[in-house]
MDAnalysis code that builds the backbone (N, CA, C; Angstrom):
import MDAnalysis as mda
import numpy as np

u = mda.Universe.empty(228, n_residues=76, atom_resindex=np.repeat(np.arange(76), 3), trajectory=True)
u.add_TopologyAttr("name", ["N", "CA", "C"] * 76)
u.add_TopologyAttr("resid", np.arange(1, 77))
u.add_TopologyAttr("resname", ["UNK", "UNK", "UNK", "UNK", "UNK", "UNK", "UNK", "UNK", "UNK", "UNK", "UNK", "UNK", "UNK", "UNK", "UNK", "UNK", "UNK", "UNK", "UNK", "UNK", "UNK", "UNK", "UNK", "UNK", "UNK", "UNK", "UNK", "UNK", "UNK", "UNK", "UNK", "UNK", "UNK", "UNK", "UNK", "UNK", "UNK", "UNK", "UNK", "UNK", "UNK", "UNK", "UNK", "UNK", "UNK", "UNK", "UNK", "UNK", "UNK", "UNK", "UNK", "UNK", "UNK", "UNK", "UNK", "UNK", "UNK", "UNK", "UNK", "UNK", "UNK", "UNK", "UNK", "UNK", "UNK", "UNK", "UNK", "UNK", "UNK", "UNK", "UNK", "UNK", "UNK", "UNK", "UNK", "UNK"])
u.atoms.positions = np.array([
    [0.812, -1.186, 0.000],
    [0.000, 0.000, 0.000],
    [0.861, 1.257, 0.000],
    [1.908, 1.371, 0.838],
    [2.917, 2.433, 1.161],
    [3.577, 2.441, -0.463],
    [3.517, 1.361, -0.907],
    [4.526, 1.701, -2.276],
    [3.873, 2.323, -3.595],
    [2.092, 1.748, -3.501],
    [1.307, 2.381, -4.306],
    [1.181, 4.244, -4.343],
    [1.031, 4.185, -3.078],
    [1.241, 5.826, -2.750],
    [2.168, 6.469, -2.922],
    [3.244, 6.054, -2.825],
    [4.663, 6.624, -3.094],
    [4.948, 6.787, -4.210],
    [4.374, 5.702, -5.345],
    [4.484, 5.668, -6.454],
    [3.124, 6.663, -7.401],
    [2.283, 6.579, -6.652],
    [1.062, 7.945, -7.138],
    [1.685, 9.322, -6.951],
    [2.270, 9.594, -5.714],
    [2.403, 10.897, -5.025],
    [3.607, 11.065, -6.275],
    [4.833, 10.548, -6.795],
    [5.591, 10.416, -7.782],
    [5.188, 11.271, -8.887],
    [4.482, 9.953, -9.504],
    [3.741, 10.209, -10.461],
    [3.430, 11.668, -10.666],
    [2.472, 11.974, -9.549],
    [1.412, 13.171, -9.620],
    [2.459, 14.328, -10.186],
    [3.691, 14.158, -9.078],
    [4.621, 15.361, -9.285],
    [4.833, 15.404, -10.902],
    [5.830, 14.276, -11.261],
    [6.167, 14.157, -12.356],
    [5.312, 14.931, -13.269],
    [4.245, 14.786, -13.349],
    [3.333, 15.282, -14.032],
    [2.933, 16.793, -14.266],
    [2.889, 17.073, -12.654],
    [2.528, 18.451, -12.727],
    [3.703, 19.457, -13.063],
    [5.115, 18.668, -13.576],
    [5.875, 19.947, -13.653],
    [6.668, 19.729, -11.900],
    [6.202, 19.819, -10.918],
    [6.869, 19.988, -9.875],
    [8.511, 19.059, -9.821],
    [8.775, 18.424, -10.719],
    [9.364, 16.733, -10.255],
    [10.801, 18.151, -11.175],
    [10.376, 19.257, -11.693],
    [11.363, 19.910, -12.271],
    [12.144, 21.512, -11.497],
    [11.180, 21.844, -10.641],
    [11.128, 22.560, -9.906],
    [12.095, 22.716, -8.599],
    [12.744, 24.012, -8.416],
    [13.558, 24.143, -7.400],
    [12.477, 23.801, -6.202],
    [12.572, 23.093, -5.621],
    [12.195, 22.697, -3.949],
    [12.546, 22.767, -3.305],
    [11.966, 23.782, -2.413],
    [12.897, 24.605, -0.893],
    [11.726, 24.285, -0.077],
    [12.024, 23.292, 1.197],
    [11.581, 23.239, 2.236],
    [11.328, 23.982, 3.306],
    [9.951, 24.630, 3.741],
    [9.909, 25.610, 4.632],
    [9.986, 24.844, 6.317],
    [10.127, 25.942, 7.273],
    [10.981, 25.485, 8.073],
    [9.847, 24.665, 8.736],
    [8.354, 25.274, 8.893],
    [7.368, 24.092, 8.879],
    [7.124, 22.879, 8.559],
    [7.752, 22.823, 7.146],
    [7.594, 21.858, 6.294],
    [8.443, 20.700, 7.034],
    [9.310, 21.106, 7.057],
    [10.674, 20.488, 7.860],
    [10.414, 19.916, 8.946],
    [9.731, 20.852, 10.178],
    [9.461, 20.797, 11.326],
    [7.901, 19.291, 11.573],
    [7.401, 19.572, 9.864],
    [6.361, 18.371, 9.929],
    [6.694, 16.935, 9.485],
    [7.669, 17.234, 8.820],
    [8.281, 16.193, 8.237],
    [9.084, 15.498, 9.905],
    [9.690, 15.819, 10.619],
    [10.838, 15.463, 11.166],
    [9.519, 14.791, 12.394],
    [8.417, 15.362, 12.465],
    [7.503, 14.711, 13.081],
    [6.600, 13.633, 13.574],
    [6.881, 13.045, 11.328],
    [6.035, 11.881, 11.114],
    [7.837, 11.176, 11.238],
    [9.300, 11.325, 10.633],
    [10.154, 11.053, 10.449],
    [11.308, 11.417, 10.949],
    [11.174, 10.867, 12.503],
    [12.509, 11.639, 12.914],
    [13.890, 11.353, 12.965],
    [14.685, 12.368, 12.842],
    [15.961, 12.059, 12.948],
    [16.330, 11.912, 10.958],
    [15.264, 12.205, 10.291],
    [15.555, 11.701, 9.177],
    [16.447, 12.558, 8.408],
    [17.046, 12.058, 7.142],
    [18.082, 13.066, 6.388],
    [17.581, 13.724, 5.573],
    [17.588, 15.255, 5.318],
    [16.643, 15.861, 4.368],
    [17.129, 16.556, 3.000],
    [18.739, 16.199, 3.993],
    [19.736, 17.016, 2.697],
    [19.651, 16.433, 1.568],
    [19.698, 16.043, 1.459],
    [19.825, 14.714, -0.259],
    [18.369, 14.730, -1.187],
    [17.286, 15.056, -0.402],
    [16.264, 14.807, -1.170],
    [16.028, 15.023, -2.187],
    [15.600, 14.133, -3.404],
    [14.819, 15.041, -4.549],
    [14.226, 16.092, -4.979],
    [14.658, 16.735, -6.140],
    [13.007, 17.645, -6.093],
    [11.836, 16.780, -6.073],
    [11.777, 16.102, -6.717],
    [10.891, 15.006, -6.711],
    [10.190, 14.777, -6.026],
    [11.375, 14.157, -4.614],
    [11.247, 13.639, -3.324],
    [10.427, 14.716, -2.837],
    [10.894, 15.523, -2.485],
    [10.323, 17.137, -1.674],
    [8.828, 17.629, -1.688],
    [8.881, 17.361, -2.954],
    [7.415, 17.315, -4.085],
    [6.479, 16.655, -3.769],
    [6.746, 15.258, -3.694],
    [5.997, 14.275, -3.160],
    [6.050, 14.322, -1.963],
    [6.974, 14.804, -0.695],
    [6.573, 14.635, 0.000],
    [5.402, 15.906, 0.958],
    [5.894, 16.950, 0.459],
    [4.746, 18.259, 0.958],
    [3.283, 17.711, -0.101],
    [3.290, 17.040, -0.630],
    [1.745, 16.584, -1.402],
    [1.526, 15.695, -0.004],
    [2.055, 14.891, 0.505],
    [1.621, 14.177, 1.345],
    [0.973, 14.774, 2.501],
    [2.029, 15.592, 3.124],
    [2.016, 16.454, 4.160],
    [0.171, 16.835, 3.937],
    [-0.222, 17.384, 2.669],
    [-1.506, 18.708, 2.757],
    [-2.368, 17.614, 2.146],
    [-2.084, 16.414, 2.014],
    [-3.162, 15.498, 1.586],
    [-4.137, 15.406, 2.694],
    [-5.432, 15.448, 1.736],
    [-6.828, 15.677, 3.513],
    [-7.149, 14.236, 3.349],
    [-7.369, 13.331, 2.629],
    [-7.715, 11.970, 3.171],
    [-7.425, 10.910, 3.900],
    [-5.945, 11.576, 3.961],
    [-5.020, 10.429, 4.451],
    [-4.693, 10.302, 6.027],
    [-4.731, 9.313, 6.973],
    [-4.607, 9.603, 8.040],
    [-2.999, 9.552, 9.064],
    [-2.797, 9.675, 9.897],
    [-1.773, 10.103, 10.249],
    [-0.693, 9.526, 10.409],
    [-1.260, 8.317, 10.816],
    [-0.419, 7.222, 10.456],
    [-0.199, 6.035, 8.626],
    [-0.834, 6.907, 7.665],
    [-0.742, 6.212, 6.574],
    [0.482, 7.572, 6.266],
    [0.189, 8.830, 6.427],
    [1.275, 9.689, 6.416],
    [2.555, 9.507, 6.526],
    [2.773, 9.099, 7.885],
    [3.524, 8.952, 8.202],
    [4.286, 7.747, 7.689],
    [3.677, 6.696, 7.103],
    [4.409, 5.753, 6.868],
    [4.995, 6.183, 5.434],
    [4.346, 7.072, 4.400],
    [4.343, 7.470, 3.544],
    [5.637, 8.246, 3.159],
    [5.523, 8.998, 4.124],
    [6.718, 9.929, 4.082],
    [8.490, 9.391, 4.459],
    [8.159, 8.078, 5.567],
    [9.130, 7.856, 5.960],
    [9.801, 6.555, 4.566],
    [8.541, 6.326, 4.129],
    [9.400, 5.348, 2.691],
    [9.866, 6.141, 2.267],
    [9.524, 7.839, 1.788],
    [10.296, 8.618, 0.804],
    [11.462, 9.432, 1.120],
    [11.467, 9.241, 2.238],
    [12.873, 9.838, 2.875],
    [14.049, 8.996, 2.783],
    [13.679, 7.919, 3.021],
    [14.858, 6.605, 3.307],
    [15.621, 6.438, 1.726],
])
């Protein structure tokens, strides 16, 4: 399930143009990320990655713990 999503949230970017886009993490962003994923490494990320992962972050269906698992596949 975690890989379907990872692989949609991807996708989506890819698509919209974002997967090309400078991606700068706000310090929120950061601060939410390190929440569902802590201790995690943020330096390295994709634009891609980044992309997909603030889609996750503001996704309203998803619950907190599918989030979280979500985010922490795309960090690793």
């Amino acid at each position: 399930m975690i890989r379907i999503l990872t692989a949609a949230a991807l996708a989506t970017t890819a698509l919209t143009g974002a997967a090309h886009a400078n991606i700068v993490l706000s310090p929120g962003q950061i601060a939410q990320i390190e929440r569902f994923a802590p201790g995690a490494d943020l330096t390295n990320l994709s634009d891609a990655r980044k992309a997909a992962i603030v889609s996750v972050l503001y996704s309203g269906g998803d619950s907190a713990g599918e989030k979280g698992s979500t985010i922490r596949g795309l960090v690793q």
